[in-house]
C-alpha positions in Angstrom: 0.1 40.5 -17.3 -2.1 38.0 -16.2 -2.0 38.0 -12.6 -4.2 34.8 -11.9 -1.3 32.8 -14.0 1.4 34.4 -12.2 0.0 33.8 -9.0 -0.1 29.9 -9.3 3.2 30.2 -10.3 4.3 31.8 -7.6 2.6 29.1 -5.3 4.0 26.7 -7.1 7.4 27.7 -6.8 6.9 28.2 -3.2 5.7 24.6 -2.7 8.0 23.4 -4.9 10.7 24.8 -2.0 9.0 23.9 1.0 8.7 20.4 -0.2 12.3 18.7 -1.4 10.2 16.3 -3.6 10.3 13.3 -1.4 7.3 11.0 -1.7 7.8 7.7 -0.9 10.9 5.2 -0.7 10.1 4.5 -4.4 8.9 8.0 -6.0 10.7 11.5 -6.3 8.4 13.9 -7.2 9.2 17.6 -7.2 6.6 20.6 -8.9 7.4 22.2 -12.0 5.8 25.4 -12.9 6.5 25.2 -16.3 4.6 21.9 -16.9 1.3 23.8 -15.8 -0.7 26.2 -18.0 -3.9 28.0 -16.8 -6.8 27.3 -19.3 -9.3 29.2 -17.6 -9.5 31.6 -14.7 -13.4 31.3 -15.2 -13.8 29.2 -13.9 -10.6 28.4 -12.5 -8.6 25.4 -14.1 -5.1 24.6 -14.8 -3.6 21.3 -16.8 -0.1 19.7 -15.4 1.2 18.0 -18.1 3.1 14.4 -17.3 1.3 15.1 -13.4 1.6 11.3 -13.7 3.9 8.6 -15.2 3.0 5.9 -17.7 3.8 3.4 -14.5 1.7 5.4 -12.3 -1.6 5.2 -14.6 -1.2 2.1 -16.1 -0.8 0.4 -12.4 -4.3 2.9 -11.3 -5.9 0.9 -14.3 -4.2 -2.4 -13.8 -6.0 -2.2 -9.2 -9.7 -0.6 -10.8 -9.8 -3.2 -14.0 -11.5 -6.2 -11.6 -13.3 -4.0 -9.6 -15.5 -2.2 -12.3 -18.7 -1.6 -12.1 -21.5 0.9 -13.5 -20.8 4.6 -12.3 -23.6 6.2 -10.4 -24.8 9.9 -9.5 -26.0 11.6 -6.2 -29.8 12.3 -6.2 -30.4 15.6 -5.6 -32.7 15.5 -2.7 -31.8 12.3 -1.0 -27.9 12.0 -1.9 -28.3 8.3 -2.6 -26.3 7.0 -5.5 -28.2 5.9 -8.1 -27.9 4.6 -12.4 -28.5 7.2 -14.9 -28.0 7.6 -18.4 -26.4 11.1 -17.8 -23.2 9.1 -16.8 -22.5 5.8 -18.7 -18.6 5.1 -17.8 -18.1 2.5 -15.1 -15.4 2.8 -12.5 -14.0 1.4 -9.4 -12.8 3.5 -6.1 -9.2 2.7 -4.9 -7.9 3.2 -1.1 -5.4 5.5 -0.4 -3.3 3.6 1.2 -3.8 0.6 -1.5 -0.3 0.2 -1.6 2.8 3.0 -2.0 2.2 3.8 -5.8 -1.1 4.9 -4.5 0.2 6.5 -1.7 2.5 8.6 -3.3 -0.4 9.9 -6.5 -2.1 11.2 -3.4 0.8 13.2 -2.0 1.6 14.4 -5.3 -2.0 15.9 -5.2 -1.4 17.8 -2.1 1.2 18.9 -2.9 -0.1 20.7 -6.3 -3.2 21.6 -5.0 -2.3 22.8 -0.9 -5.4 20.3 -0.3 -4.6 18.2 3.2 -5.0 14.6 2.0 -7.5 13.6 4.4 -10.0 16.1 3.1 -10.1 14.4 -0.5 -12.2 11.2 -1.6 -10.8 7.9 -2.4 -9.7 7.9 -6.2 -12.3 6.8 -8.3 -10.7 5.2 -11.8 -13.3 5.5 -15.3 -13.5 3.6 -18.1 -15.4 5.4 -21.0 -15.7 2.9 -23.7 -16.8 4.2 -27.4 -20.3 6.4 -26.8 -20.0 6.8 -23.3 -20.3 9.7 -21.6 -20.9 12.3 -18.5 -22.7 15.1 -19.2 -22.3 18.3 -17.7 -22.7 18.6 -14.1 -21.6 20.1 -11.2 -19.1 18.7 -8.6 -21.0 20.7 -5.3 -23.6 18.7 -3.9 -26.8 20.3 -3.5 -28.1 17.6 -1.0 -27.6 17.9 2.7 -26.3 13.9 3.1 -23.4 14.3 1.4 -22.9 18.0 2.7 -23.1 16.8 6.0 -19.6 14.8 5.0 -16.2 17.4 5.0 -18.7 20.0 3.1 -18.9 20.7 -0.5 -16.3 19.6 -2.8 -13.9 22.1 -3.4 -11.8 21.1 -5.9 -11.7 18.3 -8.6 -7.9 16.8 -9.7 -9.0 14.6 -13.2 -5.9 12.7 -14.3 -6.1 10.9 -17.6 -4.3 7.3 -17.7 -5.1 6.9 -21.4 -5.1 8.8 -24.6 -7.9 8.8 -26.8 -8.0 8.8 -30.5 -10.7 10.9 -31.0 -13.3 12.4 -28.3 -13.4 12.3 -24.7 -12.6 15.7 -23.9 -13.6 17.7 -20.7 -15.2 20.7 -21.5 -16.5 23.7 -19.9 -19.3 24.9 -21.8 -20.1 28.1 -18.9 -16.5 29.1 -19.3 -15.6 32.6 -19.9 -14.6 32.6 -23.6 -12.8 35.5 -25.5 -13.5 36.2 -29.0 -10.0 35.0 -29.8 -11.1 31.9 -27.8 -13.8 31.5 -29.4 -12.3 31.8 -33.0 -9.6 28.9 -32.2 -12.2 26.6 -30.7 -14.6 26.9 -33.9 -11.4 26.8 -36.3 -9.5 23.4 -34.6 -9.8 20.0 -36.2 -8.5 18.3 -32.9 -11.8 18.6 -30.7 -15.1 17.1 -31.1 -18.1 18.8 -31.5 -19.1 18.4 -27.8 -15.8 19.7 -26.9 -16.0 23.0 -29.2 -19.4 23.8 -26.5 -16.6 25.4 -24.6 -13.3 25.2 -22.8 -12.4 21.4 -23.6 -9.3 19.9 -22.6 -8.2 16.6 -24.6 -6.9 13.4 -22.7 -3.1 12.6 -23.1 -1.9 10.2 -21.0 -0.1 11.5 -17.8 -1.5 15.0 -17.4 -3.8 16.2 -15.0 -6.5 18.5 -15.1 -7.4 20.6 -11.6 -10.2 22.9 -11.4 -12.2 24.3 -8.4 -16.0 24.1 -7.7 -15.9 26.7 -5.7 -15.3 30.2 -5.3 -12.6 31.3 -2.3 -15.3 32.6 -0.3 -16.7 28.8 -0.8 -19.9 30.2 -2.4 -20.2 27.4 -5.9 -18.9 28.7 -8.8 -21.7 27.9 -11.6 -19.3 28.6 -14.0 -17.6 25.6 -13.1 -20.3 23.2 -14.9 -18.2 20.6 -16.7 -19.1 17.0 -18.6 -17.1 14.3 -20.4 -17.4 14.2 -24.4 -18.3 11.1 -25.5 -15.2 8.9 -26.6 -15.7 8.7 -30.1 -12.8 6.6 -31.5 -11.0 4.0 -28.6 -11.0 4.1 -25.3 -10.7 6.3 -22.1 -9.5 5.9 -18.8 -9.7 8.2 -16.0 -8.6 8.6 -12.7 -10.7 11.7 -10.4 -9.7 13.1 -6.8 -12.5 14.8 -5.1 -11.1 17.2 -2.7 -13.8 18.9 0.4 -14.0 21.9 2.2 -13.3 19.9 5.6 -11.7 16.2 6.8 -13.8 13.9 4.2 -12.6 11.0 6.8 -14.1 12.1 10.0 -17.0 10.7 10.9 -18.9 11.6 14.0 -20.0 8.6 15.4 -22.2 7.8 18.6 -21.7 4.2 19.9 -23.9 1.9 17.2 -25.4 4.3 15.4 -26.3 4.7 11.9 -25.6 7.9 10.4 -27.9 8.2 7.4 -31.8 7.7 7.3 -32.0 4.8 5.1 -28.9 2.8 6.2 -31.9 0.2 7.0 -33.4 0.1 3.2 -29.8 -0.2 1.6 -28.6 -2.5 3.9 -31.8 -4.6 2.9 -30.4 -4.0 -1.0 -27.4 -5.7 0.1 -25.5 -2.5 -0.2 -23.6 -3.8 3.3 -21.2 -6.6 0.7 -21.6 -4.0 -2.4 -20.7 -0.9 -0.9 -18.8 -1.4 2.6 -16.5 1.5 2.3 -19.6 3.6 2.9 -22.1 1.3 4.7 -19.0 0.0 7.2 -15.7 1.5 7.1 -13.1 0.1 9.1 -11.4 -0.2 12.5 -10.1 3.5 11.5 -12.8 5.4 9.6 -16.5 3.8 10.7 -18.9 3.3 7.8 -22.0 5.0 8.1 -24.6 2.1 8.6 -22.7 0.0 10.7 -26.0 -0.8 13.0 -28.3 -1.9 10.1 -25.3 -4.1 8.7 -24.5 -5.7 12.3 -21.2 -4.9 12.7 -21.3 -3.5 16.2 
């Protein structure tokens, strides 16, 4: 018996009774254990298949579609987002409480995952047209700005909005792999190339992939190294919930302060109008550089 499989079922079921599936006014949403499947327990990742309806992804991609822009990656030592040709997809963050659609995708999360809402990032939605790509990476921050922010991410929720005709898998190449694993990777004429490196999971539309970082005892898991195939045939949409250690949405403020050492430089960038979520915030969650973009 596998006892890792049976124990997320069993926390599923339990979930699945403490919760009576009420979401919002317009979405009923109740987990089913037999709609998930553990694909690795090393590192640890499970698929939910139809986690999300066709109305629920195609309105993610419908809100991130004028918003698009070039995605970015952390730099190791000074946390500041920057271009790289490691990641080529561009994508657009949307609020949690954009409107109730939104509001209910991130219940839904909490709920599958036992996650408190307020502890995860907003949604970022991807676009990977033909030949783009992330390559593998790690979800844990090694820097200490983003650290300093509810901790280490601890979990990762990838939904895919889109299927893809042919690429565009997740894969796992550090994965624990059995030899009978290993035989029905080399032997299958569904996956790419990239995605026979390890573990891969293949878009389809409405399913959800969750997979953890970190270990329980919140030491990172190196096992969990993970990248995006290149789409080879169509296109690939995305949506990724980012889920911390601690409340991602407190910020400790001190009067008009900024909170990171070169608020002043990226405020001089413009990043004040380009990235105000972070630089600002709002009346509830304050930005980080408020003082260098005079706004208190």
């Amino acid at each position: 018996m596998n006892w890792g499989s049976t124990l997320q079922i069993l926390l599923l079921i339990l979930v699945s009774l403490l919760f009576d599936g009420s979401i919002s006014s317009s979405t009923q949403f109740k987990i089913d254990p037999s709609k998930v499947k553990q694909i690795s327990w090393k590192p640890r990742a499970f698929v939910y298949e139809g986690f999300l309806t066709d109305e629920e992804c195609d309105h993610l991609i419908s809100i991130a579609k004028s918003e698009l822009k070039r995605s970015a990656v952390a730099d190791n030592d000074s946390g500041e987002s920057q271009l790289s040709e490691v990641r080529t997809s561009s994508g657009a963050f949307i609020n949690k409480a954009k409107d109730e659609i939104v509001a209910g995708i991130e219940q839904k999360i909490a709920m599958w995952t036992f996650l408190p809402i307020e502890n995860g990032e907003d949604i970022q939605v991807l676009r990977y047209e033909e030949g783009q790509k992330y390559e593998a990476h790690y979800d844990y921050f090694v820097d200490k700005v983003n650290i300093a922010r509810g901790g280490h991410r601890y979990a990762t929720v990838l939904m895919y909005l889109s299927d893809v005709k042919k690429g565009g898998e997740t894969v796992f190449p550090n994965a624990e792999l059995s030899e009978r694993q290993k035989a029905s990777i080399a032997a299958s004429d569904d996956i790419s190339d990239c995605g026979k490196r390890g573990i891969a999971v293949k878009p389809k539309k409405g399913d959800a992939l969750l997979f953890f970082s970190l270990y329980p005892n919140a030491v990172p898991d190196q096992m969990s190294l993970h990248g995006g195939c290149p789409v080879l045939e169509g296109e690939k949409w995305s949506a990724t919930k980012w889920i911390h250690v601690d409340n991602f949405e407190k910020i400790i403020t001190d009067g008009c302060t900024d909170n990171n050492d070169n608020c002043e430089r990226w405020a001089a960038l413009g990043e004040c109008s380009k990235n105000p979520e972070y630089m600002v915030g709002t009346a509830d969650l304050p930005g980080y550089c408020r003082r260098s973009c005079n706004v208190c």
